[in-house]
C-alpha positions in Angstrom: 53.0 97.4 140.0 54.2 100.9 138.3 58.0 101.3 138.1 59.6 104.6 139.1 62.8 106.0 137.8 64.8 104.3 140.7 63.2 100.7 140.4 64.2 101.1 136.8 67.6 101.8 137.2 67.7 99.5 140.5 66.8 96.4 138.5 69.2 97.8 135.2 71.8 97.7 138.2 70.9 93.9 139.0 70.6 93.0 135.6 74.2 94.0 135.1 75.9 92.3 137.5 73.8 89.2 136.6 75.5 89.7 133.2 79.4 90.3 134.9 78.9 87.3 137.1 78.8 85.2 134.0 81.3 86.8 131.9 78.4 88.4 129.4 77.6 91.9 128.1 74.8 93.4 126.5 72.2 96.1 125.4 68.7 97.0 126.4 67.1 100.1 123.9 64.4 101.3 125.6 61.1 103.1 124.2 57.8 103.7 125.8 57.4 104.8 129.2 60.6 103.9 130.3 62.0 106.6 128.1 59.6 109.2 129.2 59.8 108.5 132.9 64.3 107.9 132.5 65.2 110.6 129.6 62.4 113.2 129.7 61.5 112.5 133.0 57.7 113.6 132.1 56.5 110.8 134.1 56.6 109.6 137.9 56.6 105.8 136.5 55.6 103.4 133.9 54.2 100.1 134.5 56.7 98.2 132.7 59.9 98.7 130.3 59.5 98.9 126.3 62.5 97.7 124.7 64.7 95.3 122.3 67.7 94.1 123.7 70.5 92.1 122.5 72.2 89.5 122.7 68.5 87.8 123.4 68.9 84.7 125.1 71.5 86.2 127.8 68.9 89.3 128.4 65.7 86.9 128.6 67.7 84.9 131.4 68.8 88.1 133.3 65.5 89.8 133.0 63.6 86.6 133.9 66.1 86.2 136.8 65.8 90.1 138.4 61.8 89.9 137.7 61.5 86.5 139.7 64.2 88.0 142.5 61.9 91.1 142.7 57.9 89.6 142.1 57.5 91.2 139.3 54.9 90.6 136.5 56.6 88.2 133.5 56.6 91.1 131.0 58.4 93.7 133.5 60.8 94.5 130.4 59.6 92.9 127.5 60.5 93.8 123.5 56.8 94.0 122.2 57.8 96.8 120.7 60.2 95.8 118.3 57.5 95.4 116.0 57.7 99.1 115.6 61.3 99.4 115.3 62.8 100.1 111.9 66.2 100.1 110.3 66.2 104.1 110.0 65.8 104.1 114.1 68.7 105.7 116.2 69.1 105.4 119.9 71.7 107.1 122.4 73.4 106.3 125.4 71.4 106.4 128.6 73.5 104.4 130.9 77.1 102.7 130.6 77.4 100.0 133.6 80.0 97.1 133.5 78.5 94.6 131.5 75.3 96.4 130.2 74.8 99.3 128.2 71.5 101.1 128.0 70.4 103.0 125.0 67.0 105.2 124.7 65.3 105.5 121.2 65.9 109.1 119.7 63.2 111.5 120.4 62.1 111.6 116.7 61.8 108.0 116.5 59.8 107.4 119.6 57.7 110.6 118.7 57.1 108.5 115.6 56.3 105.4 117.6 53.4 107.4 119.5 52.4 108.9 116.6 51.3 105.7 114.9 50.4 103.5 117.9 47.4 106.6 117.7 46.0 104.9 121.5 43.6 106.8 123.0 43.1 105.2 126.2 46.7 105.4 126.8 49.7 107.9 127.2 50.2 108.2 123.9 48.9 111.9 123.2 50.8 113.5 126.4 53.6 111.5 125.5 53.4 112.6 122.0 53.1 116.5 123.0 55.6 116.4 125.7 58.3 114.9 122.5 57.0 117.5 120.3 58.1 120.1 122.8 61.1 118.4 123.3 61.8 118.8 119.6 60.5 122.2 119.1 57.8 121.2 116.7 56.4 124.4 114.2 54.3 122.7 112.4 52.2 119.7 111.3 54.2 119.3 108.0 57.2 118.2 110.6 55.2 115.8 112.1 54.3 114.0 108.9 58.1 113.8 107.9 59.0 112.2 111.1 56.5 109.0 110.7 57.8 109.4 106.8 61.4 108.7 107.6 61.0 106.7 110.9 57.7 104.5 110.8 56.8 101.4 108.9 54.7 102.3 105.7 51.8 99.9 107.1 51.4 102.2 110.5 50.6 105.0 108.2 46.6 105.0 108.7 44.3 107.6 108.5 43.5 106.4 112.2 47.9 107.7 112.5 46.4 110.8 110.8 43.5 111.8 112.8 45.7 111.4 115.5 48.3 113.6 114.1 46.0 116.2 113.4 45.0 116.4 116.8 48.3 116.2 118.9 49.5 119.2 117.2 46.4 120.6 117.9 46.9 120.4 121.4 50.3 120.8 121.3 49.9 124.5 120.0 47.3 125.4 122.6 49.7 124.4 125.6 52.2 126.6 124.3 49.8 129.6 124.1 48.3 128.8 127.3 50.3 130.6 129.7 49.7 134.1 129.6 53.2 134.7 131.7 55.9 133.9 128.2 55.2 134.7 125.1 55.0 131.7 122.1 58.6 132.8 121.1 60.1 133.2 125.0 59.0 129.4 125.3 60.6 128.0 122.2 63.7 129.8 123.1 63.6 128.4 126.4 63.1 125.1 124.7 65.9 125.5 122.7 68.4 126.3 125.5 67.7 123.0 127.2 67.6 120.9 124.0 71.2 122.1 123.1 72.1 121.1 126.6 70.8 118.2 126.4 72.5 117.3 123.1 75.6 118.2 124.3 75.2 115.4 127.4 74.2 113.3 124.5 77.0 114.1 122.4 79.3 113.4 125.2 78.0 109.6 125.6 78.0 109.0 121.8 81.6 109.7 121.8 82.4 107.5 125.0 80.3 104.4 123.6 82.5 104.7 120.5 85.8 105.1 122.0 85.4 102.3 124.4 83.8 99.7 122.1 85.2 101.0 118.3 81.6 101.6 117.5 77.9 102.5 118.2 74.4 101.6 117.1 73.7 105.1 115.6 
């Protein structure tokens, strides 16, 4: 079963009280799908929730408690990914609720993350194009300095490559395909909502610090 944007946040809701009930806190960093369908809202739903969360054992238990409560499939929210996390990753405040605070990986990083993964039979190129627009990509040589700083050195196969090649291939030709804006009325466009955006972020960054002396940036 797909989760939309409000079963997401419904069982984020339900896993935070779990958490007050008992007297815990904790974090969930989402990636994947979640992050496209919540932050960049480029999909309708995902069918389940990418993330790492902390502290483990206390998130396992709450997860494993709102899946059972809702029939949901075991890996619902599961941190499979964290094999593609690295130390240079950065993440920003999605949602603040009592007892839970949820985080979504930094456009560069996930952007990196698809990059690498290099799927096919997945989202993994729309994904990857709908980031670079996001991030106002120019050219390829941006692309490659993104997986540099962010991705682990063994993820860097010429499989990653080919796949590169061709996401910014397709990335420019959406951008020229509407004859209605020009290339440069579309990346200023871009730029406008990435400034609000990083405003909003801005804004949560200096909440999370203020309220708990620091952040995971």
């Amino acid at each position: 079963m797909d989760l939309t944007r409000n079963d997401i946040l419904k069982y984020f809701d339900e896993i935070n009280n779990y958490l007050a009930e008992r007297g815990k806190h904790g974090e969930i960093i989402i990636a994947g799908g979640a992050a496209l369908t919540l932050v960049y809202e480029a999909r309708d739903s995902t069918r389940d929730i990418d993330a790492v969360f902390i502290p483990k054992e206390d998130l396992r238990a709450a997860i494993k408690a709102v899946g059972e409560k809702n029939h949901l499939d075991d890996d619902w929210l599961n941190d499979g990914v964290k094999g593609f996390f690295t130390d240079k990753m950065t993440a920003s405040v999605y949602k603040q609720y009592s007892n839970l605070i949820v985080r979504s990986i930094d456009p560069e990083c996930l952007l990196a993350m698809k990059l690498t993964s290099a799927r096919i039979d997945t989202n993994d190129m729309s994904d990857s194009i709908t980031l670079m627009k996001h991030l106002i990509i120019k050219n390829i040589d941006e692309l490659y300095e993104i997986i540099q700083n962010y991705a682990h050195p063994n993820q860097l196969t010429a499989r990653a490559n080919f796949f590169t090649i061709q996401a910014f291939e397709n990335y420019t030709k959406e951008l020229k395909k509407s004859p209605k804006k020009s290339f440069d009325d579309k990346l200023r466009e871009a730029k406008e909502k990435v400034a609000e955006q990083n405003k909003k972020s801005s804004k949560n960054k200096d909440t999370t610090k203020s309220k708990n002396g620091e952040s995971l940036e």
